[in-house]
C-alpha positions in Angstrom: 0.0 0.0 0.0 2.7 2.7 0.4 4.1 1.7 -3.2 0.6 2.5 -4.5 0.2 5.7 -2.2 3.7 6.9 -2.7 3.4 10.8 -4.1 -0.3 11.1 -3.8 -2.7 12.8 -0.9 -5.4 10.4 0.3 -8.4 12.8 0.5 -11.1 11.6 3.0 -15.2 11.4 1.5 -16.3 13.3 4.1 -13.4 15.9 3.7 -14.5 15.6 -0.4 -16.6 18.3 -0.6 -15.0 21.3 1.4 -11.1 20.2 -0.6 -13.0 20.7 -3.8 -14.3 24.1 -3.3 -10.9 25.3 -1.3 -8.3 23.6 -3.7 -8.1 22.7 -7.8 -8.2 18.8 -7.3 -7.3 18.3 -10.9 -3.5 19.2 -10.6 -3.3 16.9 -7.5 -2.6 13.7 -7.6 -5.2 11.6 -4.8 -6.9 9.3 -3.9 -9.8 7.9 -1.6 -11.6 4.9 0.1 -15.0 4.5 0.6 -17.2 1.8 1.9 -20.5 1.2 -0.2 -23.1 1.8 2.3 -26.2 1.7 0.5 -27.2 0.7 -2.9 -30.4 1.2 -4.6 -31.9 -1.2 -6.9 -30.8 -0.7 -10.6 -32.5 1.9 -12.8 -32.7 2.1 -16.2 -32.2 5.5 -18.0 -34.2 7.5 -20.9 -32.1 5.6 -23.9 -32.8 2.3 -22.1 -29.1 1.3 -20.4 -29.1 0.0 -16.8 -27.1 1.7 -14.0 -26.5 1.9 -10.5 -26.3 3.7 -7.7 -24.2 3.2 -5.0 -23.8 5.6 -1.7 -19.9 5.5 -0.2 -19.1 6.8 2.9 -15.9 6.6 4.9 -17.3 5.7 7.9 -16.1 8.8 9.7 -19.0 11.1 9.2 -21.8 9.2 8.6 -24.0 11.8 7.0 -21.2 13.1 4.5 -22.4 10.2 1.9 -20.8 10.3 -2.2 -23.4 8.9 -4.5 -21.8 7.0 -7.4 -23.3 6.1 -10.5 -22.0 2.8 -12.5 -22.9 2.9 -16.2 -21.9 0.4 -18.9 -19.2 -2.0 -18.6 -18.6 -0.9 -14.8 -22.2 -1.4 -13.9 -22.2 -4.7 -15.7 -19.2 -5.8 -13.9 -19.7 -4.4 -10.2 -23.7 -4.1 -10.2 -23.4 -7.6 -7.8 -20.7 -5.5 -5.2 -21.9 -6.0 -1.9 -23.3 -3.6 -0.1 -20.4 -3.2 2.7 -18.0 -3.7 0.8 -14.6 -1.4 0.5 
């Protein structure tokens, strides 16, 4: 793990949302973990695709949730995830 995390800034979900709108995220090099803590049943959109929907949190502020939406090949691969899982 510190191979992987050498020369990047691990960046907390519930930090997420007060680093983006104090610093330009896209010239840093980061990172962050989340654990999927609810997901809601697949959906499919207007042009008839199936996604998903998964809420992360980092289980250190528990009402600072990230939703994430899967589309495609990542929804076709993940869509099974477990909810709790990392």
């Amino acid at each position: 793990m510190d191979r992987k995390m050498a020369n990047r800034k691990l960046l907390r979900l519930s930090q997420l949302k007060s680093k983006l709108a104090a610093e330009n995220l896209e010239e840093i090099d980061w990172v962050t973990f989340g654990v999927i803590v609810k997901k809601i049943t697949p959906q499919s959109a207007n042009n008839g695709r199936t996604f998903s929907i998964w809420r992360l949190n980092d289980l250190r502020d528990l009402s600072q949730c990230v939703s994430l939406f899967l589309f495609g090949d990542v929804h076709k691969e993940h869509w099974k995830t477990d909810q709790g899982t990392v």
